[in-house]
C-alpha positions in Angstrom: 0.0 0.0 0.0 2.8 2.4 1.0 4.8 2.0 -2.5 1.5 2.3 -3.9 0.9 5.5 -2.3 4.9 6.8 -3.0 4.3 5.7 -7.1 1.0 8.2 -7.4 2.7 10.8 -5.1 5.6 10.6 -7.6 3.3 10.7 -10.6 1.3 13.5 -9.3 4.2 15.4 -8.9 4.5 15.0 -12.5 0.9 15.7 -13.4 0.6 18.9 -11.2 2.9 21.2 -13.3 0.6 19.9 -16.5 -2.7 21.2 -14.4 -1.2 24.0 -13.5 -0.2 25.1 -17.2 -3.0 27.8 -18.6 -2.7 30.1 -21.8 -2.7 33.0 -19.3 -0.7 32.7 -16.3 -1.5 33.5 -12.7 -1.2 37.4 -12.4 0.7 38.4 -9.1 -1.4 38.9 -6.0 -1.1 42.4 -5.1 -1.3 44.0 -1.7 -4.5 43.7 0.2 -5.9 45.9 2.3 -5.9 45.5 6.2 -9.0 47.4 6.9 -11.9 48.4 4.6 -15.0 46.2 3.3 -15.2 43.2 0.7 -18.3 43.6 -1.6 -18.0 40.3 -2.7 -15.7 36.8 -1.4 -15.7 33.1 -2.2 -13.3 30.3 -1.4 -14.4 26.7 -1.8 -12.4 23.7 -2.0 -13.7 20.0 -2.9 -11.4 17.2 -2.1 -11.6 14.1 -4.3 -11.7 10.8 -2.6 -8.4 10.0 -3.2 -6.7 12.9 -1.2 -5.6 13.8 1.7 -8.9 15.7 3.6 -8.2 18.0 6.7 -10.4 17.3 8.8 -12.4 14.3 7.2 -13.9 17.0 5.4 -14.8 16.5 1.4 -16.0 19.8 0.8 -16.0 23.6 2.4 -17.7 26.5 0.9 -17.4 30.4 2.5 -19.1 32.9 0.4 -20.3 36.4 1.1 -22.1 38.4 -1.3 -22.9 41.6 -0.4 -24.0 40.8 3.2 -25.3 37.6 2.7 -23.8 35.0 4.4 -23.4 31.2 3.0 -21.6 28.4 4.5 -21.6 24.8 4.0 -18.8 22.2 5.6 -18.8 18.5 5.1 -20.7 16.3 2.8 -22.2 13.8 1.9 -24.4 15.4 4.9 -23.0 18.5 5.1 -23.3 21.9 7.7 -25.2 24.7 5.7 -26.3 28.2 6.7 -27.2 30.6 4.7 -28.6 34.1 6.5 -28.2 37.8 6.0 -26.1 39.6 7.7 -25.5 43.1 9.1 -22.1 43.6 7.0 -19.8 43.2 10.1 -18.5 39.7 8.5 -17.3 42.1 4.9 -15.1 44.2 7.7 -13.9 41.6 10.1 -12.4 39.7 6.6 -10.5 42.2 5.3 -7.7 42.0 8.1 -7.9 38.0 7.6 -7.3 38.0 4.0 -4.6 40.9 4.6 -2.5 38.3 6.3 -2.3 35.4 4.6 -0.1 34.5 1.9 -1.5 34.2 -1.2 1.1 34.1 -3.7 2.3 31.2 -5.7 -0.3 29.0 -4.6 0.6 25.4 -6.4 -1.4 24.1 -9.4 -3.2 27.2 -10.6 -5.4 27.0 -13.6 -7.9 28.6 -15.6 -11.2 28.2 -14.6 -12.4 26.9 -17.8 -9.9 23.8 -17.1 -10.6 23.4 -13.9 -15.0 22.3 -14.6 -13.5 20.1 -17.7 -11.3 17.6 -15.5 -12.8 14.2 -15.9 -14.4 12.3 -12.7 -11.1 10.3 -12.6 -9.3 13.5 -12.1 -11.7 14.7 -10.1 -11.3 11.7 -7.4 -7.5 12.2 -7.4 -7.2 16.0 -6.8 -8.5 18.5 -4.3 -10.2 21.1 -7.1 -10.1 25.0 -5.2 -11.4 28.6 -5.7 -10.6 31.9 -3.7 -11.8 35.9 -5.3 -12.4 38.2 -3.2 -13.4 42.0 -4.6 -12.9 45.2 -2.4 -15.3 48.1 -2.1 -12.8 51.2 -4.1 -12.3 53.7 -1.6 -13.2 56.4 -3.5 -16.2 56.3 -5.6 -14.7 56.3 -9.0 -12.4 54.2 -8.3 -12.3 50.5 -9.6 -12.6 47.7 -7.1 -9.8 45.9 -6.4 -10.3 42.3 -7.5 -8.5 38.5 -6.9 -9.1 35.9 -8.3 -7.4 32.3 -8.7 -8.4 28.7 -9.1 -6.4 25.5 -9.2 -5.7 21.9 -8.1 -3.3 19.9 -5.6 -2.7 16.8 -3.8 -4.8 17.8 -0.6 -1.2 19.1 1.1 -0.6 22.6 -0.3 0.7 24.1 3.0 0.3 27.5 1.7 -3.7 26.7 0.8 -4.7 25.2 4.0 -3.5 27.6 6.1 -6.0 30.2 4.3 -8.7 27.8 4.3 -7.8 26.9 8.3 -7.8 30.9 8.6 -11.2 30.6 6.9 -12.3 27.7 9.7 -11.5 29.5 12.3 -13.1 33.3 11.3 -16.5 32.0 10.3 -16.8 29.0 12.8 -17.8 30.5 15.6 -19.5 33.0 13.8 -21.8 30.8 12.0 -22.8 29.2 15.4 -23.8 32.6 16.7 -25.9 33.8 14.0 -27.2 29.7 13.7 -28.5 30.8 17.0 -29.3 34.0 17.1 -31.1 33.9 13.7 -35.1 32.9 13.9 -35.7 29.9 11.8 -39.0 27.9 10.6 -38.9 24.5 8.7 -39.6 24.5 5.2 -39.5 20.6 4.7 -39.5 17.2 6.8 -39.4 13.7 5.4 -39.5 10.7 7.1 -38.8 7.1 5.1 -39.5 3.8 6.7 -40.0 0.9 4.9 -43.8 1.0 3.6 -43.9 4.2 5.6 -43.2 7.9 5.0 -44.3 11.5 5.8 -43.6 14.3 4.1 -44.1 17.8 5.1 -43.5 20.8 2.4 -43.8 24.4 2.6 -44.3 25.6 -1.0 -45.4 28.8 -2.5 -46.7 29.8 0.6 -48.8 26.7 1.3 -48.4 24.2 4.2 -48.8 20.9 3.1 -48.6 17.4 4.4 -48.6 13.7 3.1 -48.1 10.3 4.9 -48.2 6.7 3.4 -49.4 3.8 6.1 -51.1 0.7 6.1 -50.9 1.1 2.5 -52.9 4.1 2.5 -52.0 7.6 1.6 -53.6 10.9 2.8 -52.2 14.8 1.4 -53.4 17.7 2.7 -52.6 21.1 2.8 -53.0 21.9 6.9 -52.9 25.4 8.7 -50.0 27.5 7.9 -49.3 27.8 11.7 -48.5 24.0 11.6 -45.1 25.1 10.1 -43.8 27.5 13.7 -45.7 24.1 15.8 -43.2 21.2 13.7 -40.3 24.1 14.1 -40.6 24.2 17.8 -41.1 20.3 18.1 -37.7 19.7 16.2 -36.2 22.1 18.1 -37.0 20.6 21.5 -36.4 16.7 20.1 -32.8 17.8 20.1 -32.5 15.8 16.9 -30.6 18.7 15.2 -27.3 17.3 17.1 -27.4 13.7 15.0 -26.9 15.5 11.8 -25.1 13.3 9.5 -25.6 10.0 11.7 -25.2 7.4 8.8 -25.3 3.7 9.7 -26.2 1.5 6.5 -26.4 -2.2 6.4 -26.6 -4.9 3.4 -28.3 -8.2 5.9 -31.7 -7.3 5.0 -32.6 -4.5 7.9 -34.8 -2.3 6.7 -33.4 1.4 6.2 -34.8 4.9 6.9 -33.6 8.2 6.8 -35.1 11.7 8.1 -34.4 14.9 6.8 -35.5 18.2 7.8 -34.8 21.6 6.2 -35.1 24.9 7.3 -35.6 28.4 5.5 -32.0 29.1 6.6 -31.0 26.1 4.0 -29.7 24.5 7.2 -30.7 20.5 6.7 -30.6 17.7 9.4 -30.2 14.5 8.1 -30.3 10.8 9.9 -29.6 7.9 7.6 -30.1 4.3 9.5 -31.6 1.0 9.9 -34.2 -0.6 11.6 -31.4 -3.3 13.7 -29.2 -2.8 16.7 -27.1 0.5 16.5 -29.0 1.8 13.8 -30.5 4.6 14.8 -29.0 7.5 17.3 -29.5 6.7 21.2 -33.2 8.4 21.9 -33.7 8.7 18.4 -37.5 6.9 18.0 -38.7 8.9 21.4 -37.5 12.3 20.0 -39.5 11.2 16.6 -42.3 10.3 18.5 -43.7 13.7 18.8 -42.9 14.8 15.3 -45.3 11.6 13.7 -48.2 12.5 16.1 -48.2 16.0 15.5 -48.3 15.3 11.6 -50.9 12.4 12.6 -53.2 15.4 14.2 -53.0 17.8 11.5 -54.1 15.1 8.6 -57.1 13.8 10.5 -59.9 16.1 11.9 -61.4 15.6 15.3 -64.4 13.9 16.4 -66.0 17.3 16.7 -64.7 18.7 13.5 -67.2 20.8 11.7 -68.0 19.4 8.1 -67.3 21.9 5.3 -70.0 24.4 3.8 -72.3 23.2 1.0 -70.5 23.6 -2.3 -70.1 21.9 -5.7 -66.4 23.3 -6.0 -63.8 21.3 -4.8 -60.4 23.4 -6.0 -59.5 26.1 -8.6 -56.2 27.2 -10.1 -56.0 30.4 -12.1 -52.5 32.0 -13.0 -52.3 34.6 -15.2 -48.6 35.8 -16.4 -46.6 37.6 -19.4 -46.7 41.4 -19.6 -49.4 42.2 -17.1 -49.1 41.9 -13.7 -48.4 37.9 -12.9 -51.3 36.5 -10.3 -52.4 33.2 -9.1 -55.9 32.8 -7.7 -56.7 28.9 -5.8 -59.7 28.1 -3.7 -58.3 24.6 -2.1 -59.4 22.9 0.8 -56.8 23.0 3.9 -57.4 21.1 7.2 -57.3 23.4 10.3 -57.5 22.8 13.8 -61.7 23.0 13.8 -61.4 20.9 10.6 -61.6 21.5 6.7 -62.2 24.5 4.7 -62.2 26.4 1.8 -59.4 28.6 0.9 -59.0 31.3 -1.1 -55.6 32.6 -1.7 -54.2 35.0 -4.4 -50.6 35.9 -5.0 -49.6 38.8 -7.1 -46.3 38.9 -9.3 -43.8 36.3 -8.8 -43.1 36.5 -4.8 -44.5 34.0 -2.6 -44.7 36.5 0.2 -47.4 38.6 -1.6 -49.9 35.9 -1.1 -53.1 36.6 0.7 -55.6 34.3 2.1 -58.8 34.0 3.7 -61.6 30.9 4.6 -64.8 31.2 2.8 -67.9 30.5 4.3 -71.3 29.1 2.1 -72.8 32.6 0.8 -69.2 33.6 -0.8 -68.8 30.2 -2.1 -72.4 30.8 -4.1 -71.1 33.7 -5.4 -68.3 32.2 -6.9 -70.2 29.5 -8.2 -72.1 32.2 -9.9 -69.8 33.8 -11.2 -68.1 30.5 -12.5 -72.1 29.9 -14.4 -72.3 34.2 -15.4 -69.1 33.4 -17.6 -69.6 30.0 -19.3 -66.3 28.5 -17.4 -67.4 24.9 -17.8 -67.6 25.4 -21.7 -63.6 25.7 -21.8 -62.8 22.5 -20.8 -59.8 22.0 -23.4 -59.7 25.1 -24.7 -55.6 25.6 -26.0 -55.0 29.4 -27.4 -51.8 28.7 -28.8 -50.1 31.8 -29.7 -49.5 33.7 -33.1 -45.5 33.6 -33.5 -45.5 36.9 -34.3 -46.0 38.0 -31.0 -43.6 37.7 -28.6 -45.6 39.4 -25.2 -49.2 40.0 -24.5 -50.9 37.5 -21.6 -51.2 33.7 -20.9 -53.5 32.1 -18.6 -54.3 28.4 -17.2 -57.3 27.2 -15.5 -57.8 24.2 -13.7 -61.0 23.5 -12.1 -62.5 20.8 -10.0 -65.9 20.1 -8.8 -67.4 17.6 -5.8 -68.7 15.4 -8.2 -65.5 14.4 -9.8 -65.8 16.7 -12.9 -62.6 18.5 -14.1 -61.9 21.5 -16.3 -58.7 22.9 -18.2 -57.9 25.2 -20.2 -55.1 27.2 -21.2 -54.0 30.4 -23.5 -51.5 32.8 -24.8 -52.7 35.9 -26.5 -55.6 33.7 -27.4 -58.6 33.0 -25.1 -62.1 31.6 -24.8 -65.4 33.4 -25.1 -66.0 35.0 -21.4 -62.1 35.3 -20.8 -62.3 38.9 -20.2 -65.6 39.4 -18.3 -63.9 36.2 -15.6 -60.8 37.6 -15.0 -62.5 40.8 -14.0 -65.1 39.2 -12.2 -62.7 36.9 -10.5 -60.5 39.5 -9.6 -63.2 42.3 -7.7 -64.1 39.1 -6.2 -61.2 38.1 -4.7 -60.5 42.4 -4.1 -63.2 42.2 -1.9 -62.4 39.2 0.2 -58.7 39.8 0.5 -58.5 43.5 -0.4 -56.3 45.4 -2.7 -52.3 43.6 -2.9 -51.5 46.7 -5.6 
């Protein structure tokens, strides 16, 4: 194994210098700064399986841009973070990257060359990137800029002692904003064999599924469900098992958990059903998790039945030049049982949307309204669009009724009879429910 080890040392020696070899050499590293403010910094390095890895680490990532924050360590499972910041980090760098020495750094290349090395390559070589740009100290000045990329063995003593410098400056400062920084989850799946719940916050809607007993239930529930799950996990102190992996080939069956969180943090448990395949406490801290989700899918015994209506769920989007907007009467289970939704987003940002429950005498009057503009008639309808015009409006309808009856119909620049008169209609309708979003 050792002279195994010496030949590829030797021959990596060899191949190095051909890495390193680019049309356009390295320019020189000029003098940094020791105080001031980076608009913009980046160093990652990804070590291939067959290199040396301080730490045990495969990967690290530090980026700033502007004064965002993102951080990731590790992998397969690894450590991410991702928040914004009040700009301190962009200051406290400066004198960090001031004192390392970046000159000469072994097996630099283009950064064309270095995305184009095969997966062989890639497993024998620790593949790197550091820039870093400098707000100009007077306004028309131009920002001072570095940039390098390259490869190496894993050992480049000059290289790990910026990406130790890295370690230690952001470290302990990603574990102060990881607590100091409010977070909700955004996602939580749970895999057993013939088992699984999945929880999903998507464009603004909470929504749950489970397979059991060979059954499967989705719902969207309350969107308060998402701060009640947040503050479970938080208290099953399951976030200190991320990256527990125990895998086993005898036939024990495997499951996994993985939870994310708006701050693109993930926890992630990978085991098996046998001894010493699962973290100690880990079923009891899940307990909780299951029965919560188990609540929120089924109503109580006292639930109150939904309001007499034919409609079952609607889906309108509108986009192109105009103003985007999405319009959806679904039903969502809350905590005194189902009901009707309606919920409108305008533009393209999740955090415009609006919703409100609707009781039986506004469900008639969008029923009527539906009947006032011929809606069922488009079933099928397909505008497709002249080519010789490249804006104007699109739409898509989808529309589902208690007895099982389903309607579609989409456009661009070309629409059914009653388009014009429903989209209007549709829209002082939902105005007056959810107000003005303009």
């Amino acid at each position: 194994m050792n002279v195994c080890r010496a030949l590829w040392t030797g021959l990596l020696g060899l191949l190095l210098p051909l890495f390193s070899a680019s049309p356009a050499p390295a320019a020189p590293v000029p003098d940094l700064p020791k105080n001031g403010v980076v608009r913009y910094f980046h160093y990652w390095a990804e070590y291939g399986e067959k290199t040396e890895r301080p730490g045990g680490l495969e990967r690290v990532r530090f980026e700033l841009q502007r004064n965002r924050l993102y951080f990731s360590q590790g992998r397969p499972m690894p450590d991410t973070f991702s928040v914004q910041t009040d700009g301190a980090l962009n200051r406290e760098i400066v004198p960090v990257l001031a004192g390392l020495d970046l000159a000469g750094w072994p097996g630099q290349m283009d950064d064309s060359k270095l995305y184009e090395l095969s997966d062989r390559e890639k497993a024998r070589l620790c593949r790197w990137h550091l820039s870093a740009v400098f707000e100009p100290e007077k306004p028309d000045a131009h920002p001072l800029k570095v940039s390098f990329s390259g490869v190496d063995d894993g050992t480049s003593t000059k290289r790990l002692a910026a990406e130790q410098a890295f370690r230690e400056f952001f470290g302990p400062k990603v574990e102060a904003l990881k607590a100091a920084t409010p977070r909700k989850l955004t996602g939580l799946l749970w895999l057993e064999h013939g088992i699984s719940y999945d929880f999903d916050v998507e464009d603004g809607i909470t929504t749950l599924a489970r397979r059991k007993d060979g059954r499967r239930m989705s719902r969207a529930v309350y969107p308060g469900f998402a701060d009640e799950l947040t503050d479970l996990v938080r208290a099953s102190g399951l976030e200190k098992h991320h990256g527990f992996l125990e895998r086993t080939d005898d036939g024990k069956r495997q499951l996994s958990l993985s939870v994310t969180y708006d701050t693109s943090q993930r926890i992630e448990i990978i085991g098996h059903s046998g001894a010493g395949g699962t973290p100690e406490g880990f079923r009891e801290a899940l307990a909780p998790l299951l029965q919560a989700m188990d609540e929120a899918l089924e109503p109580s015994p006292t639930a109150k039945a939904l309001p007499p209506t034919k409609l079952a769920a609607l889906t309108f989007r509108v986009s192109g030049m105009v103003l985007g907007e999405d319009i959806r009467l679904y039903e969502r289970m809350d905590k005194g049982g189902p009901v009707l939704v309606l919920s409108r987003a305008v533009g393209y940002s999740p955090d415009s949307r609006k919703e409100a429950v609707l009781d039986a005498a506004q469900l008639a009057e969008l029923e009527a309204l539906l009947d006032k503009n011929g809606v069922r008639s488009w079933d099928g309808f397909k505008g497709r669009p002249r080519m010789d015009v490249l804006d104007g409006e699109g739409f898509s309808l989808s529309l589902t009724f208690r007895d099982g009856t389903q309607i579609t119909a989409s456009g661009e620049n070309k629409f059914p009879e009653g388009y014009r008169s429903f989209r209007h209609d549709l829209r002082l309708f939902s105005d007056n429910i959810l107000g003005s979003q303009e």
